[in-house]
N, C-alpha and C positions, 0 to 999 in steps of 0.2 A: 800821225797815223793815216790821215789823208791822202798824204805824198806816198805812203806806201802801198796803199790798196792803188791807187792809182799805177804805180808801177808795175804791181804783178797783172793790172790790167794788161796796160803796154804790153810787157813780155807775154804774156798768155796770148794776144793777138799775133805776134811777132812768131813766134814758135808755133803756135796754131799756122801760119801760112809757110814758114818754113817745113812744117811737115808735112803740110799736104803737099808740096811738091815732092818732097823725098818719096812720102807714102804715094804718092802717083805713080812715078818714074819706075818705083818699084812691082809695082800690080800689075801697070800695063805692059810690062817689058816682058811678065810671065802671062798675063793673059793673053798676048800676042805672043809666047812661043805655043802655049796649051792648042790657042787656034789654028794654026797653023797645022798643028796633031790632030782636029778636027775632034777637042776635049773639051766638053762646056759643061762649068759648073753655076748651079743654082745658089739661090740664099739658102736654103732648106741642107745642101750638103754643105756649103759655108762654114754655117754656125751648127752643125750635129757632125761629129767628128764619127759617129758609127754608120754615119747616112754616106756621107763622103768614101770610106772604105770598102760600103757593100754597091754604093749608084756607081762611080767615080771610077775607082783604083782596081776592083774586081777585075774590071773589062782595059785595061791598061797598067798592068802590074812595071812594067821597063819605066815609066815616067810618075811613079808616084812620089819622087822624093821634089819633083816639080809640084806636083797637081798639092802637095802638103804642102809645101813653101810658097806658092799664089795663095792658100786660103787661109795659110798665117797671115799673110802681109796684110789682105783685105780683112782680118777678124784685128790686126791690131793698129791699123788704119782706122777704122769706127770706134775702136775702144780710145782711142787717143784722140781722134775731133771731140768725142764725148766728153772726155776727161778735162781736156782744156776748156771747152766751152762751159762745163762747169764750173772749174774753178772761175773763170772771171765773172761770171753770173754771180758768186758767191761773193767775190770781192766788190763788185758793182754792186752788190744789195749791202753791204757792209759799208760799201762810201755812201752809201745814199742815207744809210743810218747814222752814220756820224756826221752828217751833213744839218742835219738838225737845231 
């Protein structure tokens, strides 16, 4: 049982750093076209999908299928370092109890 919490440790780190690059490449590549449109979004429009449509997209209707697609990436970028860093937390607490 060891060997394997230990594994999904490894892989949860492995995947944890291969995402963050995927999930970088992808955020910054729209947050540098947004900027360039002179279009900056907040945490507050980020994560409120009704905040995002009335601050955001009201005042730039031609690029909202951008301005939606950067604050996908950055809401499922956080949901996923989240997700992984708990699961190995949860494995790591689980090897440390069997370790006993």
């Amino acid at each position: 049982m060891n060997e394997r919490l230990t594994y999904i440790i490894l892989a949860g780190a492995v995947l944890l750093f291969i995402g963050q690059f995927y999930f970088r490449y992808k955020v910054m590549r729209g947050i540098r076209a947004l900027s360039k449109k002179n279009i900056g979004l907040g945490m507050s429009q980020i994560f409120n999908k009704r905040r995002l449509h009335k601050d955001v997209i009201a005042f730039h209707k031609a690029d909202e299928r951008e301005i939606v697609r950067t604050a996908g990436y950055i809401r499922n970028a956080l949901l996923f370092t989240v997700g992984m860093i708990l699961l190995m937390v949860v494995a790591f607490l689980l090897l440390m109890g069997y370790s006993d």
